[in-house]
C-alpha positions in Angstrom: 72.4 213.5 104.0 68.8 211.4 103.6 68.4 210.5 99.8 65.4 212.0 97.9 64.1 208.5 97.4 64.7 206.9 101.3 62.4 210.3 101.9 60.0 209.2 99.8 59.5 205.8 100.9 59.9 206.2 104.6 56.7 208.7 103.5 54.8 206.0 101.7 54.9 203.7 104.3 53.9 206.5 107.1 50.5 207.0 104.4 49.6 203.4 104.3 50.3 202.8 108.0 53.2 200.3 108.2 55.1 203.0 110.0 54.2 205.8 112.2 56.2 208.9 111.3 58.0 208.8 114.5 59.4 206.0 114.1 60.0 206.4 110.0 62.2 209.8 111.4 64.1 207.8 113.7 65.2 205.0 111.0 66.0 208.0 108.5 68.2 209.6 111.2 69.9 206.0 111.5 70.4 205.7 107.9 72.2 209.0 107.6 75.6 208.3 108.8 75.7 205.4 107.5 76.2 202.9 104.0 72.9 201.7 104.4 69.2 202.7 102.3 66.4 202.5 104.1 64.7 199.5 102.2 68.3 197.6 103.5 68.2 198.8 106.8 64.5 198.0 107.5 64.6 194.7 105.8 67.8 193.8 108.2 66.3 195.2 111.5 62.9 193.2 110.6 60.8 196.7 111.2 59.0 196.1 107.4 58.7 192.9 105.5 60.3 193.4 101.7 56.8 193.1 100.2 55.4 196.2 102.0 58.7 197.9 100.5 58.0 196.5 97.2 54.6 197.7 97.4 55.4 200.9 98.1 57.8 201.3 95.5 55.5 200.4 93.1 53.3 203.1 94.1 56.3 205.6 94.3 57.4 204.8 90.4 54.2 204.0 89.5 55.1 200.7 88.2 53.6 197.4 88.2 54.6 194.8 90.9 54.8 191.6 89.4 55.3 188.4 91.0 57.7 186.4 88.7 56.6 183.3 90.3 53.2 183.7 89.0 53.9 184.2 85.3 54.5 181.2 82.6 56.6 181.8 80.6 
């Protein structure tokens, strides 16, 4: 079974064009006998780089991304 939330990534990154929805449908059917999220199993098969992910997730949970690198602490 696809989690709610793999569903509603592999959805953001259809709307902003990182993935076409074919392909988004093929890595959800991948996913779904398996241990693996999506954001894992695209990171390890290279298909989305982990700031597009991070981006979208943002939007999803309609947080903040914040680059830790940036901030002085």
């Amino acid at each position: 079974m696809i989690k709610q939330s793999d569903s509603d990534l592999a959805a953001e990154l259809v709307k902003r064009g990182i993935l076409t929805q074919p392909i988004a449908d093929k890595f959800l059917t991948e996913i779904q006998n398996s241990n693996k999220n999506l954001k894992e199993h695209l990171i390890v098969s290279k298909a989305v780089s982990e700031k597009s992910i991070l981006e979208a997730l943002s939007t999803i949970l309609n947080l903040e991304l914040i680059d830790l690198k940036k901030i002085e602490i």
